[in-house]
Backbone as CSV, one residue per row, in Angstrom:
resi,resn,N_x,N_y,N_z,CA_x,CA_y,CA_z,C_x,C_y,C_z
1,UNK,73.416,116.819,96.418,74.713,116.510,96.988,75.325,115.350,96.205
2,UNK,76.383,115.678,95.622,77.792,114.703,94.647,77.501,113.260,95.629
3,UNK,77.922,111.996,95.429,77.924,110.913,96.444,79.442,111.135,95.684
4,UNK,80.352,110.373,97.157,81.510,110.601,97.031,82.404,108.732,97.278
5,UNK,82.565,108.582,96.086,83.190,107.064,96.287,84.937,107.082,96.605
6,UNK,85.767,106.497,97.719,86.563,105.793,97.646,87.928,104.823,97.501
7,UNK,88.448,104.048,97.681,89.291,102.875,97.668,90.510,103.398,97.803
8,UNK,91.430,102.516,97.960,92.801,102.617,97.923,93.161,101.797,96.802
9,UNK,94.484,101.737,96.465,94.730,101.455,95.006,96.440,101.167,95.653
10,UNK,96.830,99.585,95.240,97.745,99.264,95.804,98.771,99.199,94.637
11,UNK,100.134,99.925,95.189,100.750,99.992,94.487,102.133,98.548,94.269
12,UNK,103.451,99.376,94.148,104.661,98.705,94.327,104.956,98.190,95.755
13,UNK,105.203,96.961,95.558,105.877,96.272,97.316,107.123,95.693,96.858
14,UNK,107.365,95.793,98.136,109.081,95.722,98.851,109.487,95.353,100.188
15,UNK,109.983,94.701,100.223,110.597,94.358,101.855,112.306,95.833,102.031
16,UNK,112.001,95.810,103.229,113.408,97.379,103.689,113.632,96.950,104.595
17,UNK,115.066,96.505,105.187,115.559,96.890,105.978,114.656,97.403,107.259
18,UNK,114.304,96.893,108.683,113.647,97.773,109.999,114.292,98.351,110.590
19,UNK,115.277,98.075,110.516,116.281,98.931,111.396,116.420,100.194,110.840
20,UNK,116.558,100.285,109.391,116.397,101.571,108.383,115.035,102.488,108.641
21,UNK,114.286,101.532,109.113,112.974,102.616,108.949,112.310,103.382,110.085
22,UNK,112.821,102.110,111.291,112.066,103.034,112.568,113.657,103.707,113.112
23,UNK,114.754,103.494,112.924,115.966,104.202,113.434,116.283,103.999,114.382
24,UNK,116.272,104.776,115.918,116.622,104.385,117.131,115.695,103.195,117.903
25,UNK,114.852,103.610,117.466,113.818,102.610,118.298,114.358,100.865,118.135
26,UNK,114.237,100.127,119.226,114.574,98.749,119.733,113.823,98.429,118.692
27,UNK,114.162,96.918,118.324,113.551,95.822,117.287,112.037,95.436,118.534
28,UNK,112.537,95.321,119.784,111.388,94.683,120.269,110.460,95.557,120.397
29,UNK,110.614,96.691,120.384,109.697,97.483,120.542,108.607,97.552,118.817
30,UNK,109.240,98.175,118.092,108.321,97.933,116.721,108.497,96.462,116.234
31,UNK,109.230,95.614,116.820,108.660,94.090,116.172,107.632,93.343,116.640
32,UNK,106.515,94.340,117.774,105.502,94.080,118.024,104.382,94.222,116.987
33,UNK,104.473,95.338,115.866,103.209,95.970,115.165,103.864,95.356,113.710
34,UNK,104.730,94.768,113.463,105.009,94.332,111.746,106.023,92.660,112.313
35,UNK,105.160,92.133,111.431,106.417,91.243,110.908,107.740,91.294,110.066
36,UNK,108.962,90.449,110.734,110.444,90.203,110.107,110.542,89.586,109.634
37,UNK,111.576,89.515,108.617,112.064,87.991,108.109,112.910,87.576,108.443
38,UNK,113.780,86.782,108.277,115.283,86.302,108.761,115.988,86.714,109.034
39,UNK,116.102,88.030,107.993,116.974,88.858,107.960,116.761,90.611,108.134
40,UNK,115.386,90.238,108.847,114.729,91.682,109.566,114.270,92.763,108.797
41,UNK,114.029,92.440,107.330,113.017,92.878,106.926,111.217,93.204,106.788
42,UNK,111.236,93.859,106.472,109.646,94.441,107.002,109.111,94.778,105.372
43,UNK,107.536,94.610,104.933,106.833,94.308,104.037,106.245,96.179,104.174
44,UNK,106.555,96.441,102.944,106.080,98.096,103.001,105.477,97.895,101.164
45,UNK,104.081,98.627,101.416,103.578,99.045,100.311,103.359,100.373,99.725
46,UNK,103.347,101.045,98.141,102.818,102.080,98.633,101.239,101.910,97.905
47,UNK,100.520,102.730,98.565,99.197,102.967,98.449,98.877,104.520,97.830
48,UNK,97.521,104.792,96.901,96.872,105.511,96.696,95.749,105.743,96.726
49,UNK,95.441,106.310,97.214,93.541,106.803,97.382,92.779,107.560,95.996
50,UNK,91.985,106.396,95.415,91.216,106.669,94.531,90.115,106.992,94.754
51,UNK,89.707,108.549,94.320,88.611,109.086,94.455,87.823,109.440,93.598
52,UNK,86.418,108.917,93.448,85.453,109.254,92.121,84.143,110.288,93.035
């Protein structure tokens, strides 16, 4: 049996707009699970899964 390794592999970051990303939903409601900034941006990465 192959052993199967692994990781994520971090890509490009960016702060977006929250209001852009969750849409209808209240700020208080998803400004429980991410942090804002001043100006209500939210920290989004993208990620890839590296597999050997």
């Amino acid at each position: 049996m192959a052993v199967v390794d692994w990781c994520t592999v971090d890509g490009n970051a960016q702060r977006l707009n929250g209001g852009a990303m969750f849409g209808n939903a209240p700020k208080a409601l998803w400004e429980r699970w991410v942090d804002v900034d001043e100006v209500n941006r939210i920290p989004l990465t993208t990620r890839s899964v590296l597999i050997r």
